[in-house]
C-alpha positions in Angstrom: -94.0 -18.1 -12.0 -93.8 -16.0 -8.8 -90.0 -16.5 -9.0 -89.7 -14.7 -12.7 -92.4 -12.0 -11.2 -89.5 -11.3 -8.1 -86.8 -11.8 -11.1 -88.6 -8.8 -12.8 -89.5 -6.4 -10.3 -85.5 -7.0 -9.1 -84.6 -6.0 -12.9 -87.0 -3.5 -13.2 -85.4 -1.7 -10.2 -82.0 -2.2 -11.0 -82.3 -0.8 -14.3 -84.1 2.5 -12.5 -81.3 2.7 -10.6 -79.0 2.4 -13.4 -80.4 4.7 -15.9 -82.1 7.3 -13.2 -86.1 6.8 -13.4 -86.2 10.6 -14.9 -89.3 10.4 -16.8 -90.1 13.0 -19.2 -93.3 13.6 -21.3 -93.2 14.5 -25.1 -96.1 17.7 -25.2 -98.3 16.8 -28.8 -100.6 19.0 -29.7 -103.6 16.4 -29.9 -102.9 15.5 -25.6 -104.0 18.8 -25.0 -107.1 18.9 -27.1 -110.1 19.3 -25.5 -113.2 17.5 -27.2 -116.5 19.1 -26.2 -120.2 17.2 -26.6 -122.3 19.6 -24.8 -121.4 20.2 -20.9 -119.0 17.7 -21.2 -115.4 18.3 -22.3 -112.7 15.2 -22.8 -109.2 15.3 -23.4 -109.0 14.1 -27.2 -106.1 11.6 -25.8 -108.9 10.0 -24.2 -111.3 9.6 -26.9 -108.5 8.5 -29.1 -107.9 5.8 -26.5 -111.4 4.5 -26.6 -111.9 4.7 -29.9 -108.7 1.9 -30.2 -110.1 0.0 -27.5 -113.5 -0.9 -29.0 -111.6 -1.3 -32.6 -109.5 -3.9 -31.2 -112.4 -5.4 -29.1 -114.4 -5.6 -32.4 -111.3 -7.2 -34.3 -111.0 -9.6 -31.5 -115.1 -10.5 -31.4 -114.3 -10.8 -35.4 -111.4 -13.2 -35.1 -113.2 -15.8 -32.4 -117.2 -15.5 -34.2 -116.0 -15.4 -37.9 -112.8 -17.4 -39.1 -111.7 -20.8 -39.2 -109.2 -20.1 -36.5 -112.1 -18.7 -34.0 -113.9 -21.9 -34.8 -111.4 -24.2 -34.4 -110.5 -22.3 -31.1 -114.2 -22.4 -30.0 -114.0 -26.6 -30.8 -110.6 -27.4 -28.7 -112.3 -24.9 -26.0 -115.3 -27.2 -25.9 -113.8 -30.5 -26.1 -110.1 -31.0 -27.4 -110.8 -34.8 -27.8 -113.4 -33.8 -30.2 -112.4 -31.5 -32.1 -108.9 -33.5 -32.7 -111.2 -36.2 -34.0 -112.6 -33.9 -36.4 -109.5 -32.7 -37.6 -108.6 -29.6 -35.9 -104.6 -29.4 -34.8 -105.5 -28.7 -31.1 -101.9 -28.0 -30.6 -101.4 -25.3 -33.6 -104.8 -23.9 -31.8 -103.4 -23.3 -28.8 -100.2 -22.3 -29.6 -101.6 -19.3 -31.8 -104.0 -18.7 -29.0 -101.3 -18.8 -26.7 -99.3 -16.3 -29.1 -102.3 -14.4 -29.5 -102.7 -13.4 -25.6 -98.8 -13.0 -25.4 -98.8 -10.1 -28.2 -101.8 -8.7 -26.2 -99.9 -9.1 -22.7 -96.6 -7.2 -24.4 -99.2 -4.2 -26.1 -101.1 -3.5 -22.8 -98.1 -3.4 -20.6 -95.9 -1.3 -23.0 -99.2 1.1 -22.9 -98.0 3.4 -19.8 -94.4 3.9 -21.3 -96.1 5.0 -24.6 -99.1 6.8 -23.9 -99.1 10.7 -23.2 -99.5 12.3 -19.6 -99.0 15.8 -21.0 -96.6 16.4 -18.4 -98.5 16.0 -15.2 -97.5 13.3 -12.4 -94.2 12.6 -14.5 -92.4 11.3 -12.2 -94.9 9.1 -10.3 -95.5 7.2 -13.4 -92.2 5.2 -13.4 -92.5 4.0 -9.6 -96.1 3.2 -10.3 -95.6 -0.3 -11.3 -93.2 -1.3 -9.0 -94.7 -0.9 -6.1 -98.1 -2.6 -7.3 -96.0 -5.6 -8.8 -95.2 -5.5 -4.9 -98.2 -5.3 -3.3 -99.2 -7.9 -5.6 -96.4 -10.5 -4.7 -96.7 -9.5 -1.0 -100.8 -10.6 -1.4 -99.9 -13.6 -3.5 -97.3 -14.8 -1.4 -100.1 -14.5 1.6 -102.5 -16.8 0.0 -100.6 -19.0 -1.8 -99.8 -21.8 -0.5 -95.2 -22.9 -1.6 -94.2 -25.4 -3.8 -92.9 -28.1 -2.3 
């Protein structure tokens, strides 16, 4: 694992080097929108944001609480053993759940290179990542103990 996190920090570089890491910001007209409740004014980017946030929180609470799949999920989590015995496909569950937090893993780290900074710190959005995937891996390989 810590050898494909080095793998893509190395890529992620290399490809910023390759295609110049000038970032530019597409202006839209709802960025720039002020929403104002009272004394309190929010970017409607913002508000937008959160409102997406808690619609996906609520499909999520929705999936686990109210179908089949959140129940056979909530079995295997319990006890695999049992729930195989009562005829769940522990496997299928897992591998959905596992394809579930993938998809989610892919949408919140594509978030940055979508979203809308209406032009301000531009360019220290790129480098952003890099050098936190680095701090990270310098911590990790601190505490960590190797393999082998």
């Amino acid at each position: 694992m810590m050898t494909m996190f080095a793998v893509s920090i190395i890529l992620e570089n290399v490809f910023v080097l390759a295609f110049s890491a000038d970032t530019r910001s597409i202006e839209r007209d709802y960025a720039t929108l002020p929403l104002t409740l009272g004394s309190v004014t929010v970017p409607l980017i913002y508000v937008i944001g959160f409102a997406i946030a808690v619609s996906l929180i609520l499909a999520v609470h929705w999936l686990i609480s109210k179908t089949r799949f959140g129940r056979d999920l909530r079995a295997s989590a319990a006890d695999a053993q049992a729930a195989e015995t009562l005829g769940v496909d522990v496997k299928r569950v897992q591998m959905a759940t596992f394809a579930l937090g993938a998809c989610s893993s892919c949408a919140g780290s594509s978030a940055p290179a979508c979203s809308q900074y209406s032009g301000r710190h531009a360019t220290t959005i790129r480098t952003a990542p890099a050098r936190s995937q680095l701090a990270s891996m310098r911590y990790a390989r601190r505490i960590l103990p190797s393999p082998g």
